[in-house]
C-alpha positions in Angstrom: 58.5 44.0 112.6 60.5 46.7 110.4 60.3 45.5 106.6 63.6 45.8 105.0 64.0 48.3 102.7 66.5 49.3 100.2 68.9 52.0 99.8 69.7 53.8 96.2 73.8 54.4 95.9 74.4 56.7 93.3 78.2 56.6 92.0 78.2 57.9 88.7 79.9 61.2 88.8 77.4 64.0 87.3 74.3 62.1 87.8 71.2 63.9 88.1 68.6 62.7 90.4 64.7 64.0 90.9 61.1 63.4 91.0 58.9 61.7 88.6 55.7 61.1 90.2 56.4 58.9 92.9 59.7 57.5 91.7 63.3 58.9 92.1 64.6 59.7 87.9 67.9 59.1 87.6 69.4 60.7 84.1 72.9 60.5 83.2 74.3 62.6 80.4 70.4 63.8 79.9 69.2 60.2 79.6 67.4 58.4 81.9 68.7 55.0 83.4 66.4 54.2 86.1 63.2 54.4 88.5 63.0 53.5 91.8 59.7 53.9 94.0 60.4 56.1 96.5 58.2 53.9 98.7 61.1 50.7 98.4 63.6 52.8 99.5 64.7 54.0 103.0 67.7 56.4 102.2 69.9 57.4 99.1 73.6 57.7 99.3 75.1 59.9 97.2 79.0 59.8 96.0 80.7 63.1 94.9 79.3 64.9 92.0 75.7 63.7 92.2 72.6 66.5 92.3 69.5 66.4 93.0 66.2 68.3 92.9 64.7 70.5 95.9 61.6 68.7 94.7 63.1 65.3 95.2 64.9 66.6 98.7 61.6 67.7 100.5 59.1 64.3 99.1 62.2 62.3 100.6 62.2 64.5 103.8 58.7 64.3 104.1 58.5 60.4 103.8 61.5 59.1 106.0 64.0 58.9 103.2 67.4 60.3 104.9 69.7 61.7 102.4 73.2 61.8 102.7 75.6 62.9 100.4 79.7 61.3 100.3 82.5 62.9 98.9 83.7 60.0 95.7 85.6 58.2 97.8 83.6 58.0 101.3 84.0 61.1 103.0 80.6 62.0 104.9 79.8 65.3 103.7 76.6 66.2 104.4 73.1 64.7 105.2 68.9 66.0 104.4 66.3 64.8 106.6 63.1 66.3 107.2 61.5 67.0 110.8 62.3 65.1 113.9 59.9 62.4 114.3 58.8 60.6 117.4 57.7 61.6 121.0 59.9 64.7 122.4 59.1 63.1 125.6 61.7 60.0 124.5 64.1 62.4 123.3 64.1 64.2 127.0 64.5 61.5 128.9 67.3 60.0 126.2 69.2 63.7 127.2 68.4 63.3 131.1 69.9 59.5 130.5 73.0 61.1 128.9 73.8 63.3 131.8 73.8 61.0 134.6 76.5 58.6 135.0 74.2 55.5 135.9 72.3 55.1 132.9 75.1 56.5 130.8 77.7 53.3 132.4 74.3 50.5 132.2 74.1 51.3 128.2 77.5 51.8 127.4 78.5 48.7 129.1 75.6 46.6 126.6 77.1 47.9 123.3 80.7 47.4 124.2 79.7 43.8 125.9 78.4 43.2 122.6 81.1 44.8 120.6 83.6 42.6 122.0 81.1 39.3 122.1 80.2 39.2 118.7 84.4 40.3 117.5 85.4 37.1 119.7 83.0 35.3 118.0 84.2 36.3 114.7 88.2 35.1 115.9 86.6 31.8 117.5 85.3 31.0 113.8 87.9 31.9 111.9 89.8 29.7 114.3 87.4 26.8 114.0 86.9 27.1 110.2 90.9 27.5 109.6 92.5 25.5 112.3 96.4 26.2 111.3 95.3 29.9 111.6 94.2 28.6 116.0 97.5 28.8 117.5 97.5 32.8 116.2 94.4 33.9 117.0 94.2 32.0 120.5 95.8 34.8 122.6 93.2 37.5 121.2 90.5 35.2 122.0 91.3 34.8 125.5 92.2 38.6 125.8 88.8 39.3 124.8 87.0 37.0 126.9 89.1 38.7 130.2 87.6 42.2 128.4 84.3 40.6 129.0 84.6 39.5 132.3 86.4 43.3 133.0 83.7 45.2 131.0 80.5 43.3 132.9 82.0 44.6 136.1 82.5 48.0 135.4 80.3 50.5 136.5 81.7 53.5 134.9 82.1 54.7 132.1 85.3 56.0 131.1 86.5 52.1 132.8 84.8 51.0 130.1 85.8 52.9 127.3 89.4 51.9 128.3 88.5 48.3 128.0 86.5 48.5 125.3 89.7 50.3 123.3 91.7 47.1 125.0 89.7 45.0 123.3 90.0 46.6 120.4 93.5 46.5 119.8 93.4 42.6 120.8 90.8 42.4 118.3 92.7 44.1 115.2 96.1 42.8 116.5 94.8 39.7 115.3 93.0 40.4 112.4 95.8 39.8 110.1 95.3 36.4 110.7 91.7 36.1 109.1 92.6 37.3 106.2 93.4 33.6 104.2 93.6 34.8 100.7 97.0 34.7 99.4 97.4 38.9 98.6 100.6 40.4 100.1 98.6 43.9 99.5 95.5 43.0 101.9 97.9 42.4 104.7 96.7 44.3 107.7 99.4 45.8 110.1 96.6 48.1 112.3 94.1 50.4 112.1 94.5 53.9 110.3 91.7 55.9 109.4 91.5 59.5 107.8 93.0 58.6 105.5 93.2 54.7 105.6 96.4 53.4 104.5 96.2 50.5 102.5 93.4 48.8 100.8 92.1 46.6 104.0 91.7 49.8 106.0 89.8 51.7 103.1 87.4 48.5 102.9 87.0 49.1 106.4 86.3 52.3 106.6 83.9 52.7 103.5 81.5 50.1 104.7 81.7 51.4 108.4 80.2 55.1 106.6 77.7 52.8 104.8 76.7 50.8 108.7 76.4 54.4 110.4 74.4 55.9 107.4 72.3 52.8 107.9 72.2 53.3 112.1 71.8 56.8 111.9 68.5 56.7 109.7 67.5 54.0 112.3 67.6 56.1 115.2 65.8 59.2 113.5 63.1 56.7 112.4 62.1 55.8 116.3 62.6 59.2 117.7 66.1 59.1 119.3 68.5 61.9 118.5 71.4 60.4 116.9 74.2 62.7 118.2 73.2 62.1 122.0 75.2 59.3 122.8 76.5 57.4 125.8 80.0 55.3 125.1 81.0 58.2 122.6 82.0 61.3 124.4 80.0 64.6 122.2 81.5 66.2 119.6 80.1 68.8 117.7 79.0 67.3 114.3 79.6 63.5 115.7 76.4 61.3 115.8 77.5 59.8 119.3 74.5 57.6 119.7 74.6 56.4 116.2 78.4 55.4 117.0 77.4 53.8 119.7 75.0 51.1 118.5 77.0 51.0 115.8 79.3 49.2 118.2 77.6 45.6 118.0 77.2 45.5 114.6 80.7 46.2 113.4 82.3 42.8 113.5 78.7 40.9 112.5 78.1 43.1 109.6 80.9 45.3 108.2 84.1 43.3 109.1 82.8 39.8 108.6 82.2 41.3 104.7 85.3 42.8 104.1 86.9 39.8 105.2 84.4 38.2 102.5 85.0 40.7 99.9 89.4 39.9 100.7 89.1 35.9 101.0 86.9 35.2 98.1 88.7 37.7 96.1 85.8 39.6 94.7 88.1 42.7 95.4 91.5 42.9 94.1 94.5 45.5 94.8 95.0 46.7 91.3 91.3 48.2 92.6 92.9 50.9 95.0 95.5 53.6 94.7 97.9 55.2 97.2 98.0 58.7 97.1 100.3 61.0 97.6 98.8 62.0 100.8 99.6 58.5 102.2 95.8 57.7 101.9 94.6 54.6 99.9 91.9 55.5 96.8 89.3 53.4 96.2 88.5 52.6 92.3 85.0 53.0 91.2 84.7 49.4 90.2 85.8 48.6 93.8 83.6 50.8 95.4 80.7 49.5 93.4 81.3 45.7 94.4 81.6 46.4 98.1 77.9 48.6 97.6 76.8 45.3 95.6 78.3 42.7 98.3 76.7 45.6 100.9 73.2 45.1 99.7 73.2 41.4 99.1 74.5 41.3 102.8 71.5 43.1 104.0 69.0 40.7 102.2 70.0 37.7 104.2 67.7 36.5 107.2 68.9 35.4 110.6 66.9 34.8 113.5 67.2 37.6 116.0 68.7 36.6 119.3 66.0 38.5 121.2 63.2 38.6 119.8 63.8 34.8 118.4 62.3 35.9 114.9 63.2 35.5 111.6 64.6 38.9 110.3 66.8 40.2 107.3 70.1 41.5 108.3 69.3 45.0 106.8 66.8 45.3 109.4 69.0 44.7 112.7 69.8 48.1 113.0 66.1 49.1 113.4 64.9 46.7 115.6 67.8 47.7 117.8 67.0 51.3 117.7 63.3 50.1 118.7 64.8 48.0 121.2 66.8 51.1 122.3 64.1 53.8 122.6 62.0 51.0 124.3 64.4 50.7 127.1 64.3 54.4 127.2 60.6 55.1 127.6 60.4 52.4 130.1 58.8 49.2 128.4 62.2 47.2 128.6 64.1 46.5 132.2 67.6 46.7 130.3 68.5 47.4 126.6 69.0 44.0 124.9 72.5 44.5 122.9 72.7 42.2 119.7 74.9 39.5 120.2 75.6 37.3 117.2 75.1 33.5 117.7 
């Protein structure tokens, strides 16, 4: 089973990050404020002006750290990793899978089932838990469960990319309606992305960069190429697969906590700022909760529906990978998506 690990996020602006023995030094204004053991960690994120030494770059490459640097509010920007690991002989077979439409429709159709499982799930609850709120959220739930029947029926794939972006918009026309918390400025009127609109959007958006870093580093740990995908269409400089099983953990993971972060109010509105550009800032108090909330998230323990074990959140997205380039070398009939019980 993958141990858990944790991941360093660096927001101070002008930090300077490097290698003392086997920990990472962080110094701020020439001081020194912490040591982590580079062995606890599995990746550090770093947000805008934050450096770091070649020497601390290539011990991180060369023990599965992934590094991935963020502009100050979010914006991937860039990303170190050492050599490819794992058998190429996975990663050929992952490319043949990608270019034949069977394989490509049987493993896009798991993450989207999932995708729109474990988001009907999330409506169902807010529904049970907040029963005034039933009557909205009813017609998305039964929308959704037609996109399952639709989507477990399709055998291609662009079929299922149009009902998976169905779903979708069933999905966020109702997510308004989990948000409880009494905050005219959380209210959520769609999806908007580069740049996010309003403050709901921008918690959206942050935490989906943090779930993909997370993915990503997932997927280079068990050998798979993370811009080979299979729902996700390639695009120079888009990690396709990461995307992709990114898909089932969206609603489990990142929405379910910013609808946490909203509804207990541990994030308030006079914590963003809109732009001129239209785009919605997010303060560096904010941003720090969310990474706090984040990591706390990761720490909890379910029981995974597959292999019926006990697991912390934070590793989901690695067993999945395994799961994934299991399937792909043979050992598994059928990739086992993660659907949230």
């Amino acid at each position: 089973m993958k141990k858990h690990l944790n991941t360093l996020f660096v927001t101070s602006q002008g930090t300077w990050l490097s290698k003392d023995g086997e920990t990472v030094s962080v110094r701020i204004d020439g001081e020194t404020r912490l040591r982590v053991p580079i062995h606890l960690l599995e990746g550090i994120v770093c947000f805008g002006n934050v450096t770091m030494s070649p020497f601390l770059m290539a011990h991180c490459a060369g023990n599965g750290v992934g590094i991935s640097f963020l502009s100050e509010n979010g914006r991937f920007l860039a990303r170190v990793e050492g050599p490819v690991s794992g058998n190429v002989l996975l990663r050929r077979t992952q490319f043949r899978w990608a270019d034949g439409s069977v394989k490509t429709a049987e493993l896009a159709r798991a993450f989207v089932l999932a995708k729109v499982a474990n988001g009907r799930l999330v409506l169902q609850r807010a529904a049970r838990d907040h029963p005034e709120k039933a009557p909205d959220l009813e017609p998305a739930i039964e929308a959704m469960a037609r996109s399952l029947s639709d989507v477990d029926g399709a055998d291609c794939v662009d079929s299922i990319r149009g009902l998976e972006g169905d779903a979708a918009r069933s999905y966020f026309g109702a997510f308004d309606h989990l948000i409880v918390a009494e905050e005219p400025d959380f209210r959520f009127r769609g999806r908007s992305r580069r740049p996010p609109r309003d403050p709901t959007n921008a918690l959206l958006s942050f935490v989906y960069t943090l779930l993909l870093h997370d993915v990503r580093s997932a997927l280079e740990a068990v050998g798979l190429d993370p811009q080979v995908g299979f729902l996700h269409r390639d695009r120079p400089g888009r990690p396709g697969l990461a995307l992709d099983l990114m898909e089932e953990l969206r609603a489990f993971l990142a929405d379910r906590l910013v609808l946490s972060l909203i509804n207990r109010r541990q994030v308030k509105a006079t914590g963003f700022e809109l732009r001129e550009t239209g785009g919605t800032w997010m303060a560096d108090e904010t941003r720090k909760t969310v990474l706090v909330a984040y990591q706390e998230r990761k720490k909890e323990e379910i029981r995974h529906p597959f292999l019926d074990e006990r697991c912390t959140v934070g590793a989901i997205p690695h067993i999945q990978a395994l799961l994934l380039a299991r399937t792909i070398r043979g050992d598994l009939d059928t990739y086992p998506p993660f659907f949230w019980r």
